[in-house]
C-alpha positions in Angstrom: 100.6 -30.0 -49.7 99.4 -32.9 -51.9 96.9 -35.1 -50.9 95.8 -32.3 -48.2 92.7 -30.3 -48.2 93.3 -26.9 -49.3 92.1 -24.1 -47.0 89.7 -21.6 -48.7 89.0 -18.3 -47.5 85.0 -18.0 -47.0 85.4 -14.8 -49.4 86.1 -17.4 -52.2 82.9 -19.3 -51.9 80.6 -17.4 -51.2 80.1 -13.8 -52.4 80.2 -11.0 -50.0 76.7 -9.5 -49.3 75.9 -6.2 -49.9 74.4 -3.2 -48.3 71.3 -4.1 -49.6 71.0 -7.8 -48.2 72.0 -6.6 -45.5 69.2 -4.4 -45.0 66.5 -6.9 -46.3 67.6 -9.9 -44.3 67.4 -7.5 -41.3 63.9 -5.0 -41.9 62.5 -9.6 -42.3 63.0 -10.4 -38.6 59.8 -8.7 -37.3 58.0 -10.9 -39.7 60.0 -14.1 -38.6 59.2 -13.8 -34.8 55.9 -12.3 -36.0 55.0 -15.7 -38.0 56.1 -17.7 -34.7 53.7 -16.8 -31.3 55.8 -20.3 -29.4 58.7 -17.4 -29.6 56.9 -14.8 -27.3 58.5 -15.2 -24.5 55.2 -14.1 -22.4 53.5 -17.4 -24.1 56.5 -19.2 -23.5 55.9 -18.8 -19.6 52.5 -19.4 -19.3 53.0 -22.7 -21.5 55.5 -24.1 -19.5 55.2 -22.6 -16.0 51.5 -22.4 -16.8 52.1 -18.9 -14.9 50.0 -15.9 -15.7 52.1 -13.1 -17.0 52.5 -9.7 -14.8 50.2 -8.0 -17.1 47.3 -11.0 -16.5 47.8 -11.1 -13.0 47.2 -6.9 -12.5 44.1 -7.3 -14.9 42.8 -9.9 -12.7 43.6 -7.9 -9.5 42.1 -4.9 -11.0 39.0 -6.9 -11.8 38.4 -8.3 -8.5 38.6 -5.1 -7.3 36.2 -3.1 -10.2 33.6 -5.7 -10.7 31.5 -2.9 -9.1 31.0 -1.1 -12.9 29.1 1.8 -13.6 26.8 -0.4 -14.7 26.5 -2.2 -11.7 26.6 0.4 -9.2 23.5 1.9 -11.5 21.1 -0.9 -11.3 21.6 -1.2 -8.2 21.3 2.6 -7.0 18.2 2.1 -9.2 17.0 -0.8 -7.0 17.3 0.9 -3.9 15.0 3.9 -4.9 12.8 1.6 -6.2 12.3 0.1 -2.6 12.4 3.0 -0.9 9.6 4.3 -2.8 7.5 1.0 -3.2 8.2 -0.8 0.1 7.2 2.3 2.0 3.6 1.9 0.4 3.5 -2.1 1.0 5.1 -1.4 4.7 1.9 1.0 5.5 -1.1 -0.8 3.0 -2.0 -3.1 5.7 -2.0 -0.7 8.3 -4.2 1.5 5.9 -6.4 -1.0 4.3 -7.5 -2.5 8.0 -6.6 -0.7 11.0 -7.8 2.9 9.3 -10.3 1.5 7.1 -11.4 -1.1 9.3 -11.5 -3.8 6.3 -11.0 -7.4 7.0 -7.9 -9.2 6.7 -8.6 -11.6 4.3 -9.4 -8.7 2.0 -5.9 -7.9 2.4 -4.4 -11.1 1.5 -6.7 -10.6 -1.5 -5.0 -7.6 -2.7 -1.7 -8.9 -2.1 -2.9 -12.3 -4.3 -4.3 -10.0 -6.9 -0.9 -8.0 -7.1 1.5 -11.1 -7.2 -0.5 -13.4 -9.3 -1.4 -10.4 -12.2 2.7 -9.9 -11.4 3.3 -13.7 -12.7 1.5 -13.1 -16.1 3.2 -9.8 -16.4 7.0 -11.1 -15.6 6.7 -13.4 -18.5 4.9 -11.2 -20.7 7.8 -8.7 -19.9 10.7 -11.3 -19.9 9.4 -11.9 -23.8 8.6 -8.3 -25.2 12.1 -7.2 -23.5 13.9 -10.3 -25.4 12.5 -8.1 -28.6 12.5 -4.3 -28.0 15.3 -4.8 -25.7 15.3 -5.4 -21.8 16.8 -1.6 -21.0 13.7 0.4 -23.0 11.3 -2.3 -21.2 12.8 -2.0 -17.6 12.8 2.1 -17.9 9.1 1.9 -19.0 8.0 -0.4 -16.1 10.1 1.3 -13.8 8.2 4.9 -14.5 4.7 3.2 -13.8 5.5 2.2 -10.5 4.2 5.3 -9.1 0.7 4.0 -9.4 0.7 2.3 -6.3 1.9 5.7 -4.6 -2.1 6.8 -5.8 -3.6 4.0 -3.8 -4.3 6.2 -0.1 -6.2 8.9 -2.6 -9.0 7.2 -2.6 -11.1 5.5 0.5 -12.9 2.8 -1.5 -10.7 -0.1 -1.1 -11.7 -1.7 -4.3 -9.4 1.7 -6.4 -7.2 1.4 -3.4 -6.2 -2.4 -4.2 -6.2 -2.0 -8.2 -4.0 0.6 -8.3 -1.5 -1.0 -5.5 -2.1 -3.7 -7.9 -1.4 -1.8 -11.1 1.9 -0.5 -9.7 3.1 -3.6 -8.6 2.7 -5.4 -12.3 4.8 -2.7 -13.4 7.4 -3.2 -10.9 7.0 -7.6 -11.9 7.1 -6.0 -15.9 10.5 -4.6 -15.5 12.2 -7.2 -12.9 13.2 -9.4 -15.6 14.6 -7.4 -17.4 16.4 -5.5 -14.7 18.2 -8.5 -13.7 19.4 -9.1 -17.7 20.7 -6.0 -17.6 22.8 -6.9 -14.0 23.6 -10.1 -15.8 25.2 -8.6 -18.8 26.7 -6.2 -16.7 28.7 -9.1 -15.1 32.2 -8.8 -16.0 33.3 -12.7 -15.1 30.9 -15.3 -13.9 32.8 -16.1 -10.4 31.5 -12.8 -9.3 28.3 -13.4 -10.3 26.9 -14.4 -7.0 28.4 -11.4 -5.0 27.0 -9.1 -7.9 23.8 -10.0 -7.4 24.2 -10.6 -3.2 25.3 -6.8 -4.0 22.1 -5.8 -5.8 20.0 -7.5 -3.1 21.3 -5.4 -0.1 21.0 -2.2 -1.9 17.3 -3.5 -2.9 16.6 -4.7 0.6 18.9 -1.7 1.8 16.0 0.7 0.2 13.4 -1.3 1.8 15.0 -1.0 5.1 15.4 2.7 4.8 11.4 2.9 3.5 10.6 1.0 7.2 12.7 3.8 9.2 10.7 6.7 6.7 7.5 5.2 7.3 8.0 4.8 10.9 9.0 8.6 11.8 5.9 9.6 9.5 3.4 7.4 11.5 5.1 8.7 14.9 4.5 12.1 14.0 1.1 11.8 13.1 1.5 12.1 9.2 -1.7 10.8 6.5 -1.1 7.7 5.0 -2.2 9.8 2.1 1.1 12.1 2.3 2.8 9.3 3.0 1.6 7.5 -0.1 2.2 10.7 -2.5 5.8 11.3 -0.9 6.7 8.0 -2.2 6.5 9.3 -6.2 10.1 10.7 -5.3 12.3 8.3 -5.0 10.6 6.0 -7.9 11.3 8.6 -10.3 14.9 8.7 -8.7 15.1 5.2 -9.8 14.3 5.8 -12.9 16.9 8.5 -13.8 19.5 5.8 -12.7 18.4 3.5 -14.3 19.2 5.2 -17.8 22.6 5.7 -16.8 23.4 1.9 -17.2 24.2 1.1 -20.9 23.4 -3.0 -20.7 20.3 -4.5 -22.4 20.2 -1.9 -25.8 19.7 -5.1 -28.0 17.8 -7.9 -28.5 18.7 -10.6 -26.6 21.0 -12.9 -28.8 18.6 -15.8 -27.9 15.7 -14.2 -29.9 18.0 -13.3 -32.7 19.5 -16.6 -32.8 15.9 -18.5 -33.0 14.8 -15.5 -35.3 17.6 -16.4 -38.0 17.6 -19.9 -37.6 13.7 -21.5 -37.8 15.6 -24.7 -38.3 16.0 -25.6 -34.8 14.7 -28.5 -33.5 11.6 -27.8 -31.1 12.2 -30.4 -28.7 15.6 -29.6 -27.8 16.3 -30.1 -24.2 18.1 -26.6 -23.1 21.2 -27.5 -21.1 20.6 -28.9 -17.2 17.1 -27.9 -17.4 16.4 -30.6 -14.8 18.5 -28.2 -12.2 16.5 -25.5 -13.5 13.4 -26.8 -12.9 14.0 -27.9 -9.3 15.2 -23.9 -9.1 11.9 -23.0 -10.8 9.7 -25.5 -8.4 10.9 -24.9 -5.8 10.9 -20.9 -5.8 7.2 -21.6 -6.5 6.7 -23.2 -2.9 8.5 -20.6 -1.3 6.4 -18.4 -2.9 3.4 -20.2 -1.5 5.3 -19.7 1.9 6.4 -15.7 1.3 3.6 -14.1 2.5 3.8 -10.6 1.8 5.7 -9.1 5.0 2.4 -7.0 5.6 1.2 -9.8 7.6 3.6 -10.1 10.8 3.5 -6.1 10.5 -0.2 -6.6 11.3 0.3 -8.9 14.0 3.1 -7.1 16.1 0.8 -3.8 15.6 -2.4 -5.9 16.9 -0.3 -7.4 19.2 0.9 -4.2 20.8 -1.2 -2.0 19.4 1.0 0.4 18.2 1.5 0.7 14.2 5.3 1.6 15.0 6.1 -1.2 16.1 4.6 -3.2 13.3 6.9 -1.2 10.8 9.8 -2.2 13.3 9.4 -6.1 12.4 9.3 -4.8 9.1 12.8 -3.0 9.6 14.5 -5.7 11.6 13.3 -7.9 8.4 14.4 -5.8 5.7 17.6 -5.2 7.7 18.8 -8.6 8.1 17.6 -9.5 4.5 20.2 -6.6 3.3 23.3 -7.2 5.8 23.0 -11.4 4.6 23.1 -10.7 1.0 26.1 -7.8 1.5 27.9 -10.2 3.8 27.5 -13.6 3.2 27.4 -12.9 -0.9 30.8 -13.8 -1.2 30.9 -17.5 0.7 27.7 -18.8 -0.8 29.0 -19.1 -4.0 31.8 -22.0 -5.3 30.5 -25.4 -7.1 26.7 -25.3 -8.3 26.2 -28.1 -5.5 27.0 -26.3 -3.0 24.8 -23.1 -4.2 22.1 -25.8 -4.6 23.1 -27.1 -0.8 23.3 -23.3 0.6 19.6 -22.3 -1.3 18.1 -25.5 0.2 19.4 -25.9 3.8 20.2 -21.8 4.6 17.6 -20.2 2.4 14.2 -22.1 2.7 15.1 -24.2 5.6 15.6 -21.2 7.6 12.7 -19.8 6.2 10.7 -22.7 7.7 12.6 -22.0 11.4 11.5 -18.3 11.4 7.8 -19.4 11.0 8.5 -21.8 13.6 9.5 -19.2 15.9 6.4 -16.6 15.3 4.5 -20.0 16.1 6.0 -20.4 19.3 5.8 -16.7 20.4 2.5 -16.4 19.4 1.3 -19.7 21.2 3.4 -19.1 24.3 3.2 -15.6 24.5 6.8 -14.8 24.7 6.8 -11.0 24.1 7.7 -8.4 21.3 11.5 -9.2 21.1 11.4 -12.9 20.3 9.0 -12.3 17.8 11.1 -9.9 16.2 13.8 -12.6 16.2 11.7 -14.5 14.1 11.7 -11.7 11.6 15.2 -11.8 12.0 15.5 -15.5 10.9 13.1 -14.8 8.1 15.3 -12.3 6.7 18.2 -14.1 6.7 16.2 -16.3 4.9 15.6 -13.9 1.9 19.0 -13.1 1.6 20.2 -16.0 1.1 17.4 -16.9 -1.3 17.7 -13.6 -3.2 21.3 -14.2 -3.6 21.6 -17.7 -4.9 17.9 -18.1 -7.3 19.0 -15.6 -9.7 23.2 -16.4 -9.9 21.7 -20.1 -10.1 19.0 -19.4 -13.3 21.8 -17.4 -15.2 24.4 -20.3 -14.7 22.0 -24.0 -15.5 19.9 -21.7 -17.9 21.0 -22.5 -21.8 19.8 -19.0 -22.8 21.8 -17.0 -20.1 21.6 -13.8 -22.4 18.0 -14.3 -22.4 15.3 -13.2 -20.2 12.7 -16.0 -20.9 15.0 -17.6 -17.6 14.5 -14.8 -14.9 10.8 -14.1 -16.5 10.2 -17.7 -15.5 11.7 -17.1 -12.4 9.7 -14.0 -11.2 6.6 -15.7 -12.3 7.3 -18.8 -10.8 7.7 -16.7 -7.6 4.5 -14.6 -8.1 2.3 -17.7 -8.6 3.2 -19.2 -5.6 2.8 -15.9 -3.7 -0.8 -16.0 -5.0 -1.9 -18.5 -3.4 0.1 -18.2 -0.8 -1.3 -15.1 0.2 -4.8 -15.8 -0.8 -4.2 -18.9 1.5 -3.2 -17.1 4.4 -5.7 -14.5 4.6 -8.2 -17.1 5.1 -5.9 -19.4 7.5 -5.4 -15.7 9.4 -9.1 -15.6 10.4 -8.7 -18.6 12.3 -5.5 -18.0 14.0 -1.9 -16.3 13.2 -0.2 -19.3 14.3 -2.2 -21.4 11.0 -0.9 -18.9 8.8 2.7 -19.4 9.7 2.1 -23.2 10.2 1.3 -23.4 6.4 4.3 -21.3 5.2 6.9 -23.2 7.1 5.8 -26.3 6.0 6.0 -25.5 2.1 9.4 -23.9 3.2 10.9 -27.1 4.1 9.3 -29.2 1.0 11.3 -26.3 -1.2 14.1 -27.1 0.8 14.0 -31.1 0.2 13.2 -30.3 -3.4 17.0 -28.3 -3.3 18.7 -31.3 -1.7 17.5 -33.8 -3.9 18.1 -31.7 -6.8 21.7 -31.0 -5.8 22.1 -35.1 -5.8 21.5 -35.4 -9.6 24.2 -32.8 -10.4 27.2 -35.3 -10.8 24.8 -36.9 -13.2 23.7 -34.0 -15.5 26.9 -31.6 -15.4 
C-alpha cells in the first residue's frame, strides 16, 4: 500500500546470529550477575527485609551454642587444676603457719602482703614480656613454677616457709595476664564475653572448691600438712599440660607490633574511655584493700570452734558460692556497659561490704557457726560477681583489647590493694576480728560508690 509502512521481517534487519554468538552471549552471564552483588537474591533480602539469611541465622545458632571452643574449655580446665593445686596450700598455710607452728597472726598477714604485693610487680612485668615473646609461652612458663608454693610445709622455719609460698604465688600473678589474653582471644563474639569469662571463674573457683573438700578429708584423717603440701604438685602440672592444648596467644600482641612499627605515635594520646577504665582500675584496688586473703575467716571459725575442719568448711561454702554465681548469674550480668558498671558496683563490692557486716555481727553477738558461714556465703557471691564483670569490663573500655598491658594493670591493681590490705588486717586482727572486717567493708562500699559514679559519666564518654 502506498503511503503505509511496510512490514519487514526481523530476518531482514538484522542478521541471524550464529552458533558461535550464541554460545558467547551465553558462557557471559556468570560474569554479568557476577559484576552485580544487588542481584544476589540472599543480599537482596537482608537489604530490604533487613532479614538474616537461613545460612546466617544457623551460624549464629551454632555459635551461641559452641562458644565453649577447644580453646576455651582448655583454659579453663587449666584454671581449675591450677586451684585445686594452689588453693589447697593457701586453704591449709594459716592453719600450718599458726595453729602448728604456733606463729603469730600478723606474721601471717605478712606473708600473704609479701605474696600479693611481689604478685603486683610481677603481673605487669608479665603483662609486658608476654605482649613480646607471646602471652601463651609466658603463661605455660609461670604456670610450671607454681609448684613452689607446694615446697613451703618442707621446711619448719617460717621465714623459707613464706618465701617460697611467696615465690609460687608471683608465678601464678606472672602468668594471670596472660592467661586471660589467651581467654580473650579465644572469644569468638564479644556478647559472650561476659559468660566466657563467668565460665572461667566457676571452673577457677570450681577447683578451689574441690581443693577445700581435699584438704578437709586430709586434715580429718590425720594427714601432714607436709603430704598435703607435696600432693598438691599433681594437679599444677595437670594444668599445665592443658594449658598447651589451647592455641591462642602464639604472637605478639598486635598492640606491641603496632607501637613497634609505628614510633610516630603521639605519646600523649588518651586510649579510648580510659576514664571508665580507671574507675575499673581504682576501684579493684580498694577491693583489694578489702579482699583479705580467705585464710583469715578460716582461722577464725577454726579458733572459734576449735576444729581446723571446720575452718576449711567456710572456706568451701566461700569457694562454692563464688563458683555457682559466676556459672549462673554469668549470663544476666552482662548487656549495656552501664549496667555491668551498675551490677560490679552495687552486686559485687556492695555485697562484699554486707558479708563483712555479717562476720561483724556474728562475731560481736555470738550468733553461732552457721550464720557465720552465711557471711562467707555473701562474700562469695561477692567474688563472683566481681570476677565476672572486672575482666569482660577491661577487655571492652580498654583501647588495646589484644593487649595485655590492660589485665596486667588489672592483676596488679588488685595485688596492691591486697597488700596492704592484708598487711593491714594482720595488725587490726590482734586487736579484734570484728576491726579486721570493719576495715574491709568499709573500702568495699567506697569501691562500690567509685562504680556508681563512674557508670554516671558513661552517656558522656561513649
Amino acid at each position: 500500500m502506498k503511503g503505509a509502512a511496510q512490514f519487514r521481517p526481523y530476518s531482514s534487519t538484522l542478521p541471524e546470529p550464529n552458533a558461535h554468538d550464541l554460545f558467547h552471549r551465553a558462557s557471559s552471564l556468570p560474569s554479568l550477575f557476577a559484576a552485580r552483588p544487588s542481584c544476589n537474591i540472599k543480599n537482596w533480602s537482608q537489604k530490604y527485609t533487613g532479614k538474616m539469611g537461613i545460612s546466617e541465622r544457623e551460624s549464629s545458632i551454632n555459635l551461641q551454642q559452641n562458644w565453649r571452643t577447644k580453646d576455651v574449655w582448655s583454659i579453663s580446665l587449666s584454671a581449675f587444676f591450677a586451684d585445686l593445686g594452689y588453693q589447697s596450700v593457701l586453704a591449709a598455710f594459716p592453719l600450718f603457719l599458726v595453729l602448728d607452728m604456733h606463729e603469730p597472726v600478723w606474721e601471717y598477714g605478712l606473708a600473704m602482703a609479701l605474696s600479693y604485693g611481689g604478685g603486683a610487680v610481677f603481673s605487669l612485668v608479665g603483662a609486658r614480656l608476654g605482649d613480646r615473646i607471646g602471652h601463651r609461652r609466658l603463661a605455660i612458663i609461670g604456670n610450671c613454677l607454681i609448684p613452689l608454693l607446694s615446697l613451703s610445709a618442707l621446711f619448719a622455719n617460717p621465714a623459707w616457709a613464706i618465701g617460697l609460698l611467696s615465690g609460687g604465688w608471683w608465678a601464678r600473678n606472672l602468668r594471670s595476664p596472660s592467661r586471660r589474653v589467651m581467654l580473650n582471644e579465644a572469644v569468638p563474639a564479644d556478647e559472650f564475653r561476659v559468660r566466657i569469662f563467668g565460665f572461667l571463674h566457676a571452673l577457677d573457683v570450681g577447683g578451689a572448691a574441690a581443693a577445700a573438700i581435699l584438704v578437709m578429708i586430709a586434715l580429718k584423717h590425720g594427714a601432714p600438712f607436709r603430704l598435703l603440701f607435696l600432693f598438691t604438685i599433681v594437679p599444677l602440672v595437670v594444668s599445665s599440660l592443658m594449658l598447651t592444648r589451647a592455641t591462642t596467644g602464639r604472637r605478639p600482641s598486635i598492640a606491641h607490633d603496632r607501637s613497634a612499627s609505628s614510633p610516630a605515635t603521639p605519646k600523649n594520646a588518651a586510649p579510648r574511655h580510659s576514664a571508665g577504665a580507671k574507675a575499673i582500675f581504682l576501684s579493684t584496688a580498694l577491693y583489694g584493700f578489702t579482699f583479705y586473703s580467705i585464710g583469715f575467716p578460716v582461722l577464725t571459725v577454726a579458733q572459734k570452734t576449735g576444729s581446723n575442719v571446720l575452718g576449711i568448711a567456710a572456706f568451701l561454702v566461700f569457694q562454692g558460692f563464688s563458683a555457682a554465681t559466676g556459672y549462673l548469674l554469668a549470663r544476666r550480668l552482662g548487656g549495656t556497659l552501664f549496667r555491668r558498671f551498675v551490677n560490679l558496683g552495687l552486686y559485687g563490692y556492695l555485697s562484699s561490704a554486707l558479708g563483712a557486716a555479717v562476720l561483724i555481727l556474728d562475731i560481736h553477738y555470738k550468733l553461732g557457726t552457721l550464720e557465720y558461714l552465711l557471711g562467707m556465703a555473701v562474700l562469695g557471691f561477692a567474688l563472683g560477681i566481681i570476677e565476672t564483670l572486672e575482666p569482660s569490663l577491661v577487655a571492652v573500655m580498654s583501647e588495646k583489647i589484644g593487649s595485655g598491658r590492660s589485665f596486667g594493670a588489672l592483676s596488679s591493681s588488685r595485688s596492691v590493694g591486697l597488700f596492704v590490705g592484708n598487711l593491714v588486717m594482720g595488725l587490726l586482727y590482734q586487736l579484734g576480728p570484728s576491726w579486721s572486717y570493719g576495715y574491709a567493708g568499709i573500702m568495699a562500699a567506697a569501691a562500690a560508690l567509685i562504680m556508681v559514679l563512674a557508670a554516671n559519666r558513661l552517656p558522656a564518654q561513649i
